[in-house]
C-alpha positions in Angstrom: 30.0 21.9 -10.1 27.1 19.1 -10.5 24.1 20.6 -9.6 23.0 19.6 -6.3 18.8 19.8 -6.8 17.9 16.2 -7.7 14.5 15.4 -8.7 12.5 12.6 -10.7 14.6 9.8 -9.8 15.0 7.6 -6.3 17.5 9.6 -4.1 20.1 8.8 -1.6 22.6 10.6 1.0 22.7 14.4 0.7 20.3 14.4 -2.3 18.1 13.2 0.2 16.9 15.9 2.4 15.4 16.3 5.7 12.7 13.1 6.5 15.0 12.8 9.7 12.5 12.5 11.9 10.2 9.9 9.6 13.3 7.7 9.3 14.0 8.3 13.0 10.5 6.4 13.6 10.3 4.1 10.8 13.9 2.8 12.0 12.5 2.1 15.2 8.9 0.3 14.3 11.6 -2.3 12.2 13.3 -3.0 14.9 10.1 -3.6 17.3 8.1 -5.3 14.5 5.4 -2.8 14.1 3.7 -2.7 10.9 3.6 1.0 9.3 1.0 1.6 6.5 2.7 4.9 5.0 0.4 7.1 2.1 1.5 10.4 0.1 0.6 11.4 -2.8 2.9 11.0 -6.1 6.4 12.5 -6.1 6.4 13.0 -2.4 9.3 11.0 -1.7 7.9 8.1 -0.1 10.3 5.6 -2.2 13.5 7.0 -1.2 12.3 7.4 2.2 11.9 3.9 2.6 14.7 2.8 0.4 17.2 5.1 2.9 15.4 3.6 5.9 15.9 0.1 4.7 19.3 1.0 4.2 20.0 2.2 7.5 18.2 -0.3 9.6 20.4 -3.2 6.9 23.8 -1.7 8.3 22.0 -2.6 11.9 22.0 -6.0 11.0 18.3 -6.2 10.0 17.0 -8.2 7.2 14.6 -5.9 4.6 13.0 -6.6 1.2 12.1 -4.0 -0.7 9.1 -5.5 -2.9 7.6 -2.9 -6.1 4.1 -4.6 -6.8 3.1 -1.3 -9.8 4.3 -4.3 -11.9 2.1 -7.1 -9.9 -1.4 -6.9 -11.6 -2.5 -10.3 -11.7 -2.4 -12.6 -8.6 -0.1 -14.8 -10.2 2.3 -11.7 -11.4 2.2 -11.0 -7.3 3.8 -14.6 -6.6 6.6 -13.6 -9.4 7.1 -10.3 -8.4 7.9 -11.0 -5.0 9.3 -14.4 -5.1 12.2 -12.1 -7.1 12.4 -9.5 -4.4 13.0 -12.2 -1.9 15.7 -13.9 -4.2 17.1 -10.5 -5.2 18.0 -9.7 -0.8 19.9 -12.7 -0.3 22.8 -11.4 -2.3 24.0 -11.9 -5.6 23.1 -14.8 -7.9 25.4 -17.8 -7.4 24.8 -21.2 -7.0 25.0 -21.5 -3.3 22.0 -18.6 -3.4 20.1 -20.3 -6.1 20.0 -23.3 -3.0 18.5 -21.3 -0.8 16.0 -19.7 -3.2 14.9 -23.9 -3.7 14.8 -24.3 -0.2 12.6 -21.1 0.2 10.3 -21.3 -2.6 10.0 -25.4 -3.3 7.2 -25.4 -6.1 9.0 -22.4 -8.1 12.1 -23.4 -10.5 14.1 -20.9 -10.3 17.7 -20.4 -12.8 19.9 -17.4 -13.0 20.0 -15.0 -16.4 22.1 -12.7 -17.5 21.0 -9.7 -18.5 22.4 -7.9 -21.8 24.7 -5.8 -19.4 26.2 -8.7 -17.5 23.8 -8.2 -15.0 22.8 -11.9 -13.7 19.7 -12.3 -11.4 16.6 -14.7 -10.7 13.8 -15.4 -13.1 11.1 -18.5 -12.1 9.3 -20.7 -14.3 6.0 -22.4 -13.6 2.7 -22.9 -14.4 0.4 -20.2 -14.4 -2.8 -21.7 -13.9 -1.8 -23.1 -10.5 1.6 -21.0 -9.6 -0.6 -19.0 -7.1 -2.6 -21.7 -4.6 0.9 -24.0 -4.6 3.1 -21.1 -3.6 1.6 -18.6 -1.9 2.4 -20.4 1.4 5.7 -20.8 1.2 6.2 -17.2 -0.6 4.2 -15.3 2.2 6.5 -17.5 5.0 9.9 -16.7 3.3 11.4 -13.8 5.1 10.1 -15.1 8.7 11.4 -18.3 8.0 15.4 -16.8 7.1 14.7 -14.0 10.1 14.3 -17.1 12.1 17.3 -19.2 10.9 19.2 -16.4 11.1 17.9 -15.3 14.5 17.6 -11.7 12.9 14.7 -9.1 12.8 13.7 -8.8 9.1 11.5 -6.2 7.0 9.6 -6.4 4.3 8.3 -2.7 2.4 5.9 -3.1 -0.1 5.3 0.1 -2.1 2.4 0.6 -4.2 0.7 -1.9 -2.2 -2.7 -0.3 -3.6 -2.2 -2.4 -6.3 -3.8 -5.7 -5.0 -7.2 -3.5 -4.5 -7.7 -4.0 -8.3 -7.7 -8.0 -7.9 -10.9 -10.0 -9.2 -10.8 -11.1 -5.2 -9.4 -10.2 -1.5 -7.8 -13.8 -1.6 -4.4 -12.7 -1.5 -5.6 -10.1 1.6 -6.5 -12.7 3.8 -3.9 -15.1 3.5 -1.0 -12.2 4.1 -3.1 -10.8 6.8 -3.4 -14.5 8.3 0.1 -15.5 7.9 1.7 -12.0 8.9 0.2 -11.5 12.3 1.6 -14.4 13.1 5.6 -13.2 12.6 6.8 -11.1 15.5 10.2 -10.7 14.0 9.1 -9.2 10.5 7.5 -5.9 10.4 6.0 -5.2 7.1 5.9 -1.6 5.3 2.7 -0.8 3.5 3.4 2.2 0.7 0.7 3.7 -1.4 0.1 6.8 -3.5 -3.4 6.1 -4.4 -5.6 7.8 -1.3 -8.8 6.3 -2.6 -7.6 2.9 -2.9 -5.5 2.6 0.2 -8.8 4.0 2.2 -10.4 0.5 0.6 -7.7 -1.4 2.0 -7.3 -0.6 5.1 -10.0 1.3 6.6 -12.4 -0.8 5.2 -13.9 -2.8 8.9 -15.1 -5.5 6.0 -11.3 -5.8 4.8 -8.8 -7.9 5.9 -6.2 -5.2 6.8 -8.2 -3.1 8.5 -6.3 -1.9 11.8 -3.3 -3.9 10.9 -1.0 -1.6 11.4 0.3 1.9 12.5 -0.7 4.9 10.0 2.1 7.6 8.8 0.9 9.6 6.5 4.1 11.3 4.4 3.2 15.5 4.0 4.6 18.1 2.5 8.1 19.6 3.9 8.7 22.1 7.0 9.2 25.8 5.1 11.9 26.3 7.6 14.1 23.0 6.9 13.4 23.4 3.2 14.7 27.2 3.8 17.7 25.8 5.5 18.5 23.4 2.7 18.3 25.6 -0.3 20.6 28.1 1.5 23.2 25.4 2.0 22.5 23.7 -1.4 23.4 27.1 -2.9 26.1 28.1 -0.8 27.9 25.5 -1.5 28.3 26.6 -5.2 29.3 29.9 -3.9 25.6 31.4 -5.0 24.1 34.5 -3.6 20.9 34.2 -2.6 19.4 36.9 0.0 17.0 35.4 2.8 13.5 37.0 1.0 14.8 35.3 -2.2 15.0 31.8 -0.2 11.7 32.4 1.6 10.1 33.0 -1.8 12.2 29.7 -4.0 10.8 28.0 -0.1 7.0 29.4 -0.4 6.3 29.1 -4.2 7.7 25.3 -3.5 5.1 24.9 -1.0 7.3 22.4 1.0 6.2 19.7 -2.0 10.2 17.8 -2.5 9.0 17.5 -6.4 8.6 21.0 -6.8 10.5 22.5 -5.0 14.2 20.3 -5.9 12.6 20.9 -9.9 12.7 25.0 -9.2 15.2 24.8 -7.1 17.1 23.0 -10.2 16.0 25.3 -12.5 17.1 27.8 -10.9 20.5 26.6 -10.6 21.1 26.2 -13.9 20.3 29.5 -14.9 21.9 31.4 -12.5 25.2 29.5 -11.2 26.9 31.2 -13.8 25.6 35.0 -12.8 26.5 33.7 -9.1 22.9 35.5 -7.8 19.5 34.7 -8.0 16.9 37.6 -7.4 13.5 37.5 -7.1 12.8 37.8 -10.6 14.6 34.9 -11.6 12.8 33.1 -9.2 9.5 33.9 -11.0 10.9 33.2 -14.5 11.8 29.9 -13.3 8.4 29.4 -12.0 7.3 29.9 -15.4 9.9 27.5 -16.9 8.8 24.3 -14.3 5.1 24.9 -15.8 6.2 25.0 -18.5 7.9 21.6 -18.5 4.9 20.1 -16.4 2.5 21.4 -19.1 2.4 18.2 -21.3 1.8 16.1 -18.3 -1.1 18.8 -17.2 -2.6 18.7 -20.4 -2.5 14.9 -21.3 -4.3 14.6 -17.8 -7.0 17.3 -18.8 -7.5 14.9 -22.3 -8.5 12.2 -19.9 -11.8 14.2 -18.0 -14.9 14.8 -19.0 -15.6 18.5 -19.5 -17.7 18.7 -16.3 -14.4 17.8 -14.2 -12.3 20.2 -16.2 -14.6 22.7 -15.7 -14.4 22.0 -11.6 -10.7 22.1 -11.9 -10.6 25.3 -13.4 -13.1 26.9 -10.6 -11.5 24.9 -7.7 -8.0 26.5 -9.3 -9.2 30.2 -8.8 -11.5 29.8 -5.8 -9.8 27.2 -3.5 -11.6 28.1 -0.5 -15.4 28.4 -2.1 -18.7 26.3 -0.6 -18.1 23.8 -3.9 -21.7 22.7 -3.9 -23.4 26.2 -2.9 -25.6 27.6 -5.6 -23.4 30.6 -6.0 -20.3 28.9 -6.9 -22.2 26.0 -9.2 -23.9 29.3 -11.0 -20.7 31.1 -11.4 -18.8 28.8 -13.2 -21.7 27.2 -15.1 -21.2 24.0 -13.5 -25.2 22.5 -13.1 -26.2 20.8 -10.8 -24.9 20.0 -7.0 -25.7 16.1 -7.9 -23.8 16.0 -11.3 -20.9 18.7 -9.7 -20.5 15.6 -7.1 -20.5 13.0 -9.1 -17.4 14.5 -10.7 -15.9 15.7 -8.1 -15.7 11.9 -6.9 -14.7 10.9 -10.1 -11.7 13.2 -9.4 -10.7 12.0 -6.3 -10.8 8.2 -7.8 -8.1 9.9 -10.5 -6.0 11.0 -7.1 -6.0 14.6 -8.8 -8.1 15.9 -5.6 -8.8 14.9 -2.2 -11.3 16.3 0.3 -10.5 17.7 3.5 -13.5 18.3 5.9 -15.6 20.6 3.9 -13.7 21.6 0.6 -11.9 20.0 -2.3 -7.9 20.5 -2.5 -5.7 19.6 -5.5 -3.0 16.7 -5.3 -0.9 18.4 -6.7 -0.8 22.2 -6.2 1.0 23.5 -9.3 -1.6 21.8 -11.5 -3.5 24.4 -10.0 -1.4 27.0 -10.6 -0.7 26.2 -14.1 -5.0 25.9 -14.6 -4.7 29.4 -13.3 -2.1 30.7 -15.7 -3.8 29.2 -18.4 -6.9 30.4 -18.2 
């Protein structure tokens, strides 16, 4: 039997796992127009969440675009990137498609390639210098125009939108923001796993998207459903695993859908065979996924400067500690509160830490734990 713990990848029907009530309420903002500005942290999900809502509001009849802008780092790459997306929705490349992409985007010369595997779809040609002032316009109007031919409500999710924080300008801010408030039958899907940039975005009163749409911030799993999916994930390969076993797979996962699908898979591997999982393997298999995660953890480590490794290694054993009090800065060694602080912000600019009212908390928690273990 294929084991049934998927992680790493984009994921779709039962691989996909609870999220019922986020696509629930993402479904319905679509189909009233709202604008969502969604942010979690890396390998929360967020991707195939919006990917399966898009799917589910498409069999509805709505129109969606799903638009990946981690490519889009020039202005100009932004025009390319999601004058493809657009092309990509309509359907397959023929030539009555490659009409409408002329009609849609007049100052871009589009022409269909195939791809070593046979695959055919839409690349653009045209001059870089000037690519972005011609067709921005007509780009940015695209979807509300077809939504409005088609009488249809139409969506457009762009995930790591962060990524036009790093422009030379806000140029390309103000003309979306400009030209999307106008369009009541597109909603637009904000996605963004960088906390520090996204803040810049859009709670920034100086910004152009500040307040421009509804927050829904994407956290960690309920215990209880995660409980309730292990235990049928399992069962299904005819697995015995007691209820303390699944509480402790649930609780070491921490209800992060990384994590806890990587032990989870772990653990299936190891023990499908046996037919039982007991506590202990539970804890080797702990040891296995930092194991595995170690190279990652380390090449991030290579990156800091040793005052921030040094705060990662205190924050890891004393999570809860007054971070700039006298006695935690002289236990570890760490100097002073003014240097401790610049690091610490130079931590959360990494997205390795975030702050929550008065203490620091880790990203990602097993980074923590494997600082721990290492020590």
């Amino acid at each position: 039997m294929k084991n049934p713990f998927v992680y790493g990848e984009e994921v779709t029907g039962e691989a996909f796992w609870n999220r019922a009530k986020e696509i629930k309420e993402l479904a319905q903002d679509i189909q009233n127009g709202q604008n969502v500005i969604i942010f979690s942290t890396r390998r929360y999900g967020k991707t195939s969440l919006i990917k399966n809502v898009l799917e589910k509001v498409r069999k509805e009849g709505v129109l969606t675009v799903y638009v990946d802008l981690y490519p889009a780092i020039t202005k100009e790459k932004f025009v390319e990137v999601y004058a493809k997306a657009v092309s990509k929705s309509l359907g397959k490349p023929t030539q009555k498609i490659l009409d409408a992409v002329k009609r849609l985007f007049p100052k871009l010369i589009p022409k269909i390639v195939i791809r070593g595997e046979g695959e055919a779809e839409f690349e653009f040609d045209y001059e870089p210098r000037s690519v972005f002032k011609t067709s921005l316009p007509d780009l940015l109007n695209a979807v509300h125009k077809r939504a409005q031919e088609e009488k249809k409500v139409a969506c457009v999710a762009f995930d790591e939108f962060q990524e036009i924080a790093n422009y030379a300008d806000d140029e390309i801010e103000k003309e979306m923001r400009t030209v999307f408030q106008s369009h009541r039958n597109v909603s637009y899907i904000f996605l963004g796993s960088k906390k520090h940039l996204f803040r810049r975005i859009f709670q920034d009163p100086n910004r152009p998207f500040y307040k421009s749409g509804k927050h829904l911030p994407l956290g960690r799993l309920p215990i209880a459903e995660v409980k309730k999916y292990i235990k049928e994930r399992f069962s299904e390969g005819k697995v015995k695993v007691s209820q303390d076993v699944i509480s402790v797979i649930a609780e070491t996962g921490a209800g992060h859908p990384y994590y806890t699908q990587l032990l989870s898979h772990i653990l299936w591997d190891e023990c499908f065979e046996k037919k039982q999982i007991l506590a202990k393997h539970v804890e080797e298999g702990l040891e296995k996924m930092l194991s595995r995660e170690g190279e990652v953890y380390e090449s991030i480590l290579d990156g800091l400067t040793r005052k921030q490794k040094s705060l990662l290694v205190a924050l890891s054993l004393e999570p809860d500690a007054q971070v700039f009090s006298s006695q935690f800065l002289s236990q570890f060694h760490l100097g002073s509160a003014s240097s401790a602080q610049r690091a610490f912000q130079g931590l959360i600019e990494k997205d390795l830490l975030d702050r929550e009212t008065d203490h620091f908390i880790f990203h990602d928690p097993f980074f923590a734990l494997w600082l721990q273990r290492r020590r």
